[in-house]
C-alpha positions in Angstrom: 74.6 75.5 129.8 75.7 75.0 133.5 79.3 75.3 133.6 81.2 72.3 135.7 82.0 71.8 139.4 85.2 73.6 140.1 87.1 70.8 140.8 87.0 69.7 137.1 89.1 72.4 136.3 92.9 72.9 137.5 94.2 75.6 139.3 97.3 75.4 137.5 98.7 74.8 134.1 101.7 75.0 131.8 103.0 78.3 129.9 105.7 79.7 127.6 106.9 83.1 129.6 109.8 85.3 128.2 111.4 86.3 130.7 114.1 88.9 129.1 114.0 90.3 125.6 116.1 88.7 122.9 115.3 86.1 120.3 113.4 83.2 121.2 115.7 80.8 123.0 116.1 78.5 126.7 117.8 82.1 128.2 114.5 83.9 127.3 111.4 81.9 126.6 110.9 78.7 128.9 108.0 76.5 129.6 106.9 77.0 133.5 103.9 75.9 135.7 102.1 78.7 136.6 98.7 79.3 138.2 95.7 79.2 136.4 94.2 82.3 134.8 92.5 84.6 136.9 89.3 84.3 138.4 91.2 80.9 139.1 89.8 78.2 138.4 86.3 79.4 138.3 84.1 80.5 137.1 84.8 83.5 134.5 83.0 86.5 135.1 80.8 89.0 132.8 81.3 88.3 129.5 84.3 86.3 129.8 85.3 82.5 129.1 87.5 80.0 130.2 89.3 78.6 127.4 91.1 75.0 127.1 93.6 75.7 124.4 94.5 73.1 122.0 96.3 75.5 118.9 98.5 78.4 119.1 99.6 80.2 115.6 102.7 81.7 116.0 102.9 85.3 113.3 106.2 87.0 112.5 104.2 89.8 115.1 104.9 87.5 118.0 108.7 86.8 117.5 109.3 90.4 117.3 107.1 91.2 120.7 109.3 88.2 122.0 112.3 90.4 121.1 110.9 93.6 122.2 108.1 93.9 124.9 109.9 92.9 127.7 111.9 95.9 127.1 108.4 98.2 127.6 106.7 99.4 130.8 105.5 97.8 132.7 107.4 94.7 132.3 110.8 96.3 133.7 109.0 95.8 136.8 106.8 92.8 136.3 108.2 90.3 133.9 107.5 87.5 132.9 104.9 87.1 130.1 103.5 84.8 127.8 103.1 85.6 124.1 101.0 84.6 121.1 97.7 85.9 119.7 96.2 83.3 118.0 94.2 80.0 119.6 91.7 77.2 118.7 89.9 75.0 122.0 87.0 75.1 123.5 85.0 76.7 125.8 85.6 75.0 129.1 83.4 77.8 131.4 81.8 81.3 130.8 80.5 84.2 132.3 77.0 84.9 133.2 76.6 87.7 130.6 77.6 85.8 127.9 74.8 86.9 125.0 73.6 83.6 123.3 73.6 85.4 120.4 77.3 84.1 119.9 76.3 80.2 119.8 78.7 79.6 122.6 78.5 77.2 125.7 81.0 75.0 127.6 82.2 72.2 125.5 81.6 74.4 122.3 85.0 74.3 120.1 86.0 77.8 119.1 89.0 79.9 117.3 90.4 84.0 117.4 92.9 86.0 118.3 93.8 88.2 121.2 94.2 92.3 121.6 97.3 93.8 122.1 96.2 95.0 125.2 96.1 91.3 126.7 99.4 90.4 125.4 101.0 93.5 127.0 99.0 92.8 130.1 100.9 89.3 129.9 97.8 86.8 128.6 99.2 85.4 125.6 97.9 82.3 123.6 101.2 80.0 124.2 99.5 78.4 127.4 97.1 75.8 128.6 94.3 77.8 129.7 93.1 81.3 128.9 90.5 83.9 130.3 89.3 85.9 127.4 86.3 88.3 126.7 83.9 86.3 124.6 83.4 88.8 121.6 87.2 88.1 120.4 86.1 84.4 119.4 83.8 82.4 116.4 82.8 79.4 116.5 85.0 76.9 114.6 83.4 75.9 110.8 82.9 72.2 110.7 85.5 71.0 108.5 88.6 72.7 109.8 90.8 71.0 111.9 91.9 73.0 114.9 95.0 73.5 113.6 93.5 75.3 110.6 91.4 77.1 112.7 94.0 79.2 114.9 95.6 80.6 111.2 92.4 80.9 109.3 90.5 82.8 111.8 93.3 84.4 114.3 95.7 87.3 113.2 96.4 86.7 109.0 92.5 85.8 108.8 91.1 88.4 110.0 93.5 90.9 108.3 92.4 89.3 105.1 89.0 89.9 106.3 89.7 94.1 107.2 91.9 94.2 103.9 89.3 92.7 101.2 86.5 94.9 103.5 88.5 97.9 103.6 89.5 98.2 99.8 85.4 97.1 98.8 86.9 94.6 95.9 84.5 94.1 93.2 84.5 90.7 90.9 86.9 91.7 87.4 89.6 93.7 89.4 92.8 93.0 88.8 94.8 92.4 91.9 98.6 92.2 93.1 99.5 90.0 96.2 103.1 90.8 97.4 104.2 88.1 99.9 101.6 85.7 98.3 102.2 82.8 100.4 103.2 84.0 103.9 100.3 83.8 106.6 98.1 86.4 105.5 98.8 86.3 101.5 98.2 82.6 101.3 94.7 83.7 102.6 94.2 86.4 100.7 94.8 84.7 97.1 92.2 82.9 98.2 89.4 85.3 99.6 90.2 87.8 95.9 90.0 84.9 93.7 87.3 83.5 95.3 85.5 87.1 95.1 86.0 86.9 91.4 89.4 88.9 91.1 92.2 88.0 89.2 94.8 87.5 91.2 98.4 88.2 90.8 100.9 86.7 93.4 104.7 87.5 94.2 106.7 84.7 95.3 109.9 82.8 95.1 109.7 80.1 92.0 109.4 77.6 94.9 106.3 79.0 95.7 104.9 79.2 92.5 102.7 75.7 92.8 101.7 76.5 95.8 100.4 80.5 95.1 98.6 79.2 92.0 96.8 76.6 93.7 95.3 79.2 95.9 93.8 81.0 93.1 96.7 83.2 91.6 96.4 83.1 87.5 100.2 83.7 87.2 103.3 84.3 89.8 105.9 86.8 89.5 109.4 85.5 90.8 110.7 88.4 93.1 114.4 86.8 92.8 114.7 87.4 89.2 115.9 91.1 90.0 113.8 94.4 91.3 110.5 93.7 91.7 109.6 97.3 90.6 111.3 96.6 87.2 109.8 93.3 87.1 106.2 94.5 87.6 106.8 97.6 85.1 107.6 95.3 82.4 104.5 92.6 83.4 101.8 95.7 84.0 103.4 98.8 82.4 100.8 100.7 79.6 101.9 100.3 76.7 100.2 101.5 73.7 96.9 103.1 74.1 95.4 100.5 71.5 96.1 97.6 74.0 94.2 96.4 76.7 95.3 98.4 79.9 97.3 95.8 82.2 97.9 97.7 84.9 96.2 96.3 88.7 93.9 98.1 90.2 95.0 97.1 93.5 98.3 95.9 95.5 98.2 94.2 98.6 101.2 94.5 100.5 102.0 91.6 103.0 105.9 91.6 102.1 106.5 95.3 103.1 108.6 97.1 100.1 108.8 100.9 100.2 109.9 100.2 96.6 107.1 98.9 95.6 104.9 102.0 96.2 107.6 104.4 95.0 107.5 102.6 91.6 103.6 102.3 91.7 103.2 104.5 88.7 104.4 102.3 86.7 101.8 99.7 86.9 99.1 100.3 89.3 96.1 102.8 87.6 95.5 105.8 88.6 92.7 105.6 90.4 94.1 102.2 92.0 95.3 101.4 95.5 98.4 100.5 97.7 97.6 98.7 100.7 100.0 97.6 103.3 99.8 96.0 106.2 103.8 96.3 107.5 104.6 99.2 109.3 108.3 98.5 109.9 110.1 99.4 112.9 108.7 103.2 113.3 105.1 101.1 113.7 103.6 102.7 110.5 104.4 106.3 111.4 107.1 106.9 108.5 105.3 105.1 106.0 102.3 106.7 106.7 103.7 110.1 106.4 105.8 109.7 103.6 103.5 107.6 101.4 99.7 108.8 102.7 100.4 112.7 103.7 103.2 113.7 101.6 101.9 116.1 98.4 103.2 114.9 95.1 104.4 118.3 95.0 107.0 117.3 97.3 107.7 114.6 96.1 104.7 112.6 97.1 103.9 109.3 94.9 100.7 109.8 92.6 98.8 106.8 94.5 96.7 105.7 96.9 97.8 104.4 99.5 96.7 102.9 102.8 98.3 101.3 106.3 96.2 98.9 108.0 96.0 98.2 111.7 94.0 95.2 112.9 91.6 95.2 116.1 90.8 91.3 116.4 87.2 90.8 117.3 85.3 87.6 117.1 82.9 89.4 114.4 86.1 89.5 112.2 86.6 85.7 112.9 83.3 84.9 111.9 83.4 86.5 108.5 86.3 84.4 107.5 84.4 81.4 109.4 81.6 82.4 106.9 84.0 82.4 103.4 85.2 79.1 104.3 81.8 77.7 104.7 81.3 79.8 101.1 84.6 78.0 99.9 85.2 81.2 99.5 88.7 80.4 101.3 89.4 77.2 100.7 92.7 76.0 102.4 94.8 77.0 105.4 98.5 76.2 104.8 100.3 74.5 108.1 103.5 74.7 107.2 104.5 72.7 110.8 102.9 71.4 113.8 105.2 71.0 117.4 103.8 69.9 120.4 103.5 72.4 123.1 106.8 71.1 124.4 108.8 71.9 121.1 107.5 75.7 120.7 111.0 77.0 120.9 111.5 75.1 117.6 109.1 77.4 115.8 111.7 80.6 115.7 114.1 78.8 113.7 111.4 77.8 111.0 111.4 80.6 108.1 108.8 82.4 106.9 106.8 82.2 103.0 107.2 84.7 100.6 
């Protein structure tokens, strides 16, 4: 589709920019007219669109980039920046190598999530307009408001998608969620279950409705004491004539070191840990300590895995596809702000 005359499309527009590191506040994140993305206004080049942004997702990811990035090269000498990964729009001008393949043309209302490289480059999702490679994005499943869209098929999506991939679930596993209704394990309840798992989910007792509505058989209540003991007693062999209860996977959205220290106890021996929180080394002491260390030294007799996502718009469109399936059913909103209000968002707190 021809895209439209230039002077349809602004050559400025409205973004959040941090300007100094520190928690999200009118000192260090402030809305400000900027230019329009470049090539500004038009048109996009190679395989690049234009985006008109109607949705950002905000993930735990972004407030700590919010409190951190600035701080990195090369922003010392170039601030500021806008954050966010996640966006829903639509299409509002593309490149001429665009492969039709995609489905995409101007006017066509799509969802993804950005690359680190973009947001330390400065391109977040918490503006108007965005200039972004046309492979990060899927075309939004009719059905799904835009809202939806940005969490479904942005960052807790699609590491639902490389999670369920990456540990090849089969239908009759049994399957731990912990974190079971924060961003990513309020999706994931849903993709296992609906993959024929039986799913397991640790919340708060406030939670509990909520986690079982999304396809968990049963909840256990984290603040009832240590989770390891609390799992030992649920999942723990007991006598050899008894069916064996332990999981044969855990899904780590929380982040507990305790909870793979203690996986002995309750997750079979051929079954496995895998997280998705690194912590503040970024994965490298977890992944040491938990993946390379021996049991000989002390090493924990488990599986276990780290995950790190690489958004694509491929990843999108598989959870695109399992919502289409009903395979995922439901994306929780827990708020919606106007693009004026964004600030508010840091002092909402997170699901577990």
């Amino acid at each position: 589709m021809t895209s439209p005359p230039t002077t349809l499309l602004p050559k400025t527009m409205r973004a959040w920019l941090v300007n100094r590191a520190g928690p999200p506040s009118p000192t260090t994140l402030q809305l400000q007219t900027i230019p329009a993305p470049s090539p500004s206004p038009f048109p996009p080049t190679g395989t690049n669109i234009l985006v008109k942004i109607s949705h950002a997702a905000l993930n735990p990811v972004d407030l700590h980039l919010i409190n951190t990035l600035p701080t990195w090269l090369p922003f010392r000498r170039r601030p500021p920046f806008a954050p966010a990964f996640d966006f829903s729009g639509e299409v509002a001008a593309l490149g001429p190598a665009v492969p039709e393949s995609l489905g995409i043309s101007v006017g066509t209302p799509i969802c993804g999530a950005l690359n680190l490289a973009q947001i330390v480059a400065g391109r977040g999702t918490l503006a108007e307009y965005l200039v972004c490679d046309a492979h990060l994005v899927a075309v939004k499943p009719e059905g799904v408001t835009s809202a939806q869209a940005a969490g479904l098929m942005g960052i807790a999506g699609q590491t639902t998608a490389l999670m369920v991939g990456f540990a090849g679930v089969k239908a009759g596993q049994r399957a731990l969620v912990n974190g079971a209704s924060g961003g990513v394990g309020s999706i994931l309840v849903q993709a296992l279950s609906g993959k024929g798992l039986t799913v397991y989910g640790v919340c708060s007792a406030g939670n509990d409705g909520l986690v079982k509505r999304l396809g968990a058989v049963e909840t256990v209540d984290y603040t009832r004491g240590e989770l390891e003991v609390l799992l030992k007693e649920r999942f723990g062999k007991k006598q050899e004539e008894e069916e064996d209860q332990r999981l044969d996977f855990i899904f780590d959205c929380a982040g507990s070191q305790a909870l793979f220290s203690h996986s002995e106890g309750y997750l079979k021996e051929k079954g496995r840990f895998i997280s998705i929180v690194g912590g503040p080394s970024q994965g490298v002491v977890p992944y040491v300590r938990n993946k390379l260390r021996p049991v000989f030294l002390g090493g924990v007799p488990r599986a276990y895995d780290l995950l790190l996502l690489l958004p694509s718009g491929k990843t999108a469109t598989q959870i695109a596809q399992w919502v289409s399936e009903g395979v995922v059913r439901e994306a929780v909103v827990d708020s919606e702000f106007e693009m004026e209000d964004v600030i508010k968002v840091s002092f909402i707190p997170t699901g577990s």
